[in-house]
Structures are given as C-alpha cells and as structure tokens.
N, C-alpha and C positions, 0 to 999 in steps of 0.2 A: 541601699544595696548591701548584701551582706557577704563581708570577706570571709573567703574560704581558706580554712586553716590549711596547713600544708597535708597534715592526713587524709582531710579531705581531698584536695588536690591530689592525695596517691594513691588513691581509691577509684576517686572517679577517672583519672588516666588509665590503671587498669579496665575497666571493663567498657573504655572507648576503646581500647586497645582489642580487647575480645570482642566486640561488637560488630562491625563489619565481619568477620568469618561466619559468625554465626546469622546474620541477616543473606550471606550469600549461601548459607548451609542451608535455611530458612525454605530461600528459592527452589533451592534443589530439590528438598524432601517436598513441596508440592509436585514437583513431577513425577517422586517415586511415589504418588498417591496413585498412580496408573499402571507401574509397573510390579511385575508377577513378586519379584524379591520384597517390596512394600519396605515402608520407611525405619521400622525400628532399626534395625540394627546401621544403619548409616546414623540414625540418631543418634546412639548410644556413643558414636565416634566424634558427634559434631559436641555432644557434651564432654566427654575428654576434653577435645582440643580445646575447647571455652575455657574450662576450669584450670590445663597448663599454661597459658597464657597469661590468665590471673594469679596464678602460683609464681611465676618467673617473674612477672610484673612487683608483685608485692611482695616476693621474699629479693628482688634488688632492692627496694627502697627500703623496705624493715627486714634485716637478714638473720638478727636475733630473734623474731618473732615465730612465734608455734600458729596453727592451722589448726582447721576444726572444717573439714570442706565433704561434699555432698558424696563425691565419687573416689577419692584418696586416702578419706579415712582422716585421723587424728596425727599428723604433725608434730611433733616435740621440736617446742624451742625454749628461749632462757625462761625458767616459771618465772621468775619473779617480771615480766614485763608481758603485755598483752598478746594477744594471739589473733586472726583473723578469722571469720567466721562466714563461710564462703558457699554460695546457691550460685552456679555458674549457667543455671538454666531452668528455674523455676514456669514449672508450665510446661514441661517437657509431653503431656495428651496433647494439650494445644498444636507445641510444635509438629508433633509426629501429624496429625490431622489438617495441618497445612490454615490454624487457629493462628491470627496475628496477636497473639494476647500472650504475652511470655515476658521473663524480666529476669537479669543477674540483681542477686542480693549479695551485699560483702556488709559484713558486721567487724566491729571493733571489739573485746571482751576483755577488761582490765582488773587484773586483781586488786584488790582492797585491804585496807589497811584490818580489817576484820574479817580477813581470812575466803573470804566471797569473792565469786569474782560482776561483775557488772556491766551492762552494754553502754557502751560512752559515744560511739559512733556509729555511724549506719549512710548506706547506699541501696535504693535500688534503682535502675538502671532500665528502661523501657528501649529495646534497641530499635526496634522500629517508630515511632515513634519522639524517639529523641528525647525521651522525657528522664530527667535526672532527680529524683527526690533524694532527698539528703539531711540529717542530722547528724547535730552533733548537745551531750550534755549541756543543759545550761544554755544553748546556743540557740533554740527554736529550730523548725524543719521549713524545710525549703523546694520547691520544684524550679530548678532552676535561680532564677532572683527573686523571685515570687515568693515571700511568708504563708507557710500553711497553716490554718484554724479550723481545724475539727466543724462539723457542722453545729450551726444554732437550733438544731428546732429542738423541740421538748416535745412532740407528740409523738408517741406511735403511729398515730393514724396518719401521720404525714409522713413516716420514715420509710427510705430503701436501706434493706438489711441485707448484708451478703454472709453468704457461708460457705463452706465444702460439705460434698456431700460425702459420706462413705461408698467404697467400690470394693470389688473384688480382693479382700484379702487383705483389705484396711478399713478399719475405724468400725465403730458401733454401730451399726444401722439401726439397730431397735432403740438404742438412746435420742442416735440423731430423730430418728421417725418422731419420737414424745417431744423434743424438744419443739424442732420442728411443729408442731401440733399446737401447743402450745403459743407458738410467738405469729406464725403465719396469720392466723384470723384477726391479728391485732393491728399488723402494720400495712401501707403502702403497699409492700413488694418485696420478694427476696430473689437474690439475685448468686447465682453458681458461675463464676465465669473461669477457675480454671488457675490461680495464681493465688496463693497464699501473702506473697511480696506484695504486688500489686493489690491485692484485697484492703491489704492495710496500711499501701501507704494513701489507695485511694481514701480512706477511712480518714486519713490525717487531713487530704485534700477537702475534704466535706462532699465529697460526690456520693460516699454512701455512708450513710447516718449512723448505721454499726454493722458488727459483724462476729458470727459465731462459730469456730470449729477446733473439732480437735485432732488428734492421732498425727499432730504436724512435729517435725525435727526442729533442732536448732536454727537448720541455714533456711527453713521456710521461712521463719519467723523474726529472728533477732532484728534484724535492721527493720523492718517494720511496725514490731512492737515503740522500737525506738521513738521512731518518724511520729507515732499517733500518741505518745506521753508528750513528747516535745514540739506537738500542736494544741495541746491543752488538753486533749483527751486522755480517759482511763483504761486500763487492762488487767483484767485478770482473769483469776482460773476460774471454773464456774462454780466454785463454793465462796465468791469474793474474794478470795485471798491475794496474794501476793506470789503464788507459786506456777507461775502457767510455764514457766517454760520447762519446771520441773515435772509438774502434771501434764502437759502436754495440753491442755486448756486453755481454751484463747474467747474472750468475750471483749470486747472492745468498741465504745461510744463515747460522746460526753456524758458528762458528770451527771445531767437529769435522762438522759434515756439508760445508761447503764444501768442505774437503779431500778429500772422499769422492766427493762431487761432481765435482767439479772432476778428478778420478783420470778417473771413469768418461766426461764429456764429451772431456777431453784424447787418452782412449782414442780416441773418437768419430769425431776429428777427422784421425789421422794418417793 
C-alpha cells in the first residue's frame, strides 16, 4: 500500500473539495440540455467555481507557491519554489453535452537546479467516478492503492489507441487526417472520448495501449504525462524528442509500441 506524501495529500483534498459542486453542476447542466438558454454559459460558471475552490484550497496549503491554471491565467509566486499547474475541468464538450467523462488535473512544476523547470507531481481526479490517479517522481502512479503499469502488449494489431481529434478553430486537421491514416489500418481501434487528463492517465492504467494528439495546453497534460512516465511508459513529441509539452505534441505508449508508433506517425508527417 503506498503512502501518500503530504503534497499529494494537498492536492487530492483540493479537488475532493471541488468535486461535489461540480458532480451537482454536472446534474444541472443535463437539464439545461432542454432548456432555450442551453448549457454553456452556466458552464463556463461551474468551471470558475471549480478552479476557485482549488485556488483557495492550494494556495492555503502552499501560499508561496505561483499557478499556471486553465481560466486565471499565470499566477506569480516565490520563483525559486514550485508552482501548481491546474485543469479544473477537463472535458468541459463532455460536460456541456451532459458526457460523464470529465476529470480535474493539478500538476506540481519544480524548478531545477539547471535552470528547467520539471513535473514532479501529478493528480487527476475522475469526479464521478471516484477515481484518483496520482504520481509522484520516483514514486510510480497509482489509482487509488492500486500500482499502475502501462500495458504489455507489443502488437499493433491488438492495440486500442486514443487520440483528440481537431474541431473548430483548433489543431490541424489535414496533419491529424495523415496521421490518422496512417496508424488506423494498423491497430485494434482508436478511440476519442473527450479528456486529454483521462486519455493519459487511462494510458498509465493499461486500458489503452497508446495515445496521440496535439494542440493540448499545459493543464491538459502535465499530470498525465507524469502518471504514464511513472507507470513505465514513454512520451514524446512526434519527432521523438523530449519537447511535447513545448511542442505541444503528445505520443504516448510503452517502450515497444511507441517505437511502432512513432515509425508509422513519423511516416505521417514527411
């Protein structure tokens, strides 16, 4: 059974804390799926309140620490100590469409003795569901008490792959379409479900084998990327590197589909 640091402990309080408003906000906006006014703009309020909740929550327990959050903007707090890195409602189509598939991500980001800063902690947060994925550096990822490990298979032809698609006024279509193109005829299945968070920490969990997209922010991703390094699996941009959160590129599997992967996108792209 593995003990939870106190950061973790102050993270996952925060977004129990957020969590009930937003499963009763949840409620609501299925019934403004009927009425004339329709659910965005009550949404846009139910994400506020999520993301002030976690703000007040986590700047009492860390009150030197700087923010990096989805609706607030950037935060200044001491540089020299870590900052929080905060999706108070990833999956917000979902939400509005009355889609139980949504999840708060808080990320940890620590500067480095080399000048970089680095994701050392990570939460997401399934509120309906009750589902807690959690890392931390060094420490392996967790749902709950439960050790997570990336999945075993090595074949494409057995693998479920998820991705985001591009929509109105984000991301590349014509790239995704090749990529896309590309990796479909190879695997099992691909799968859009709506949650970039959830995308990868299910990716950690082994319930999908990998996963490709890009045009994602910081707070879609950080604590996710975390989750599926610190389940044994790899991440990166889709020229292999080491820069996705800089590129905004995100390809994510173990060690023998990534490469496989990573073949058939690089194809993709020339």
């Amino acid at each position: 059974m593995p003990v939870q640091s106190g950061l973790i402990s102050v993270i996952e309080r925060a977004a129990r804390k957020a969590a009930p408003r937003l499963r009763r906000d949840f409620n609501e906006v299925q019934q403004l799926q009927v009425s004339r006014k329709g659910p965005a703009d009550f949404v846009s309020i139910a994400d506020s309140r999520a993301e002030q909740t976690l703000y007040e929550e986590l700047s009492r327990a860390r009150p030197d620490w700087g923010f990096l959050m989805e609706e607030r903007g950037e935060v200044a707090g001491d540089p020299s100590k870590p900052r929080f890195i905060v999706d108070p409602l990833d999956g917000t189509s979902n939400f509005i469409h009355g889609i139980p598939h949504f999840a708060i991500s808080i990320a940890v980001e620590e500067p480095m003795p080399s000048g970089k800063r680095e994701i050392t902690a990570g939460l997401v947060y399934q509120p309906l569901t009750d589902e807690s994925f959690w890392a931390e550096k060094g420490r392996g990822a967790w749902v709950q008490e439960q050790r997570l490990r990336v999945s075993a298979r090595r074949e494409l032809s057995e693998s479920l792959i998820a991705t985001g698609i591009p929509f109105m006024g984000h991301g590349d279509f014509a790239q995704w379409s090749r990529i896309f193109g590309a990796i479909a005829p190879q695997v099992a299945g691909i799968r859009r479900f709506g949650s970039a968070a959830l995308d990868l920490a299910w990716v950690a969990a082994g319930r999908y084998d990998g996963y490709w997209e890009s045009d994602l922010q910081p707070w879609d991703a950080a604590a996710g990327v975390l989750l599926v390094k610190e389940a044994g699996g790899y991440v990166t941009d889709f020229r292999g590197g080491d820069r996705a959160m800089e590129r905004s590129e995100f390809l994510a599997a173990n060690d023998g589909l990534h490469t496989k992967l990573h073949k058939l996108l690089a194809g993709a792209l020339r």
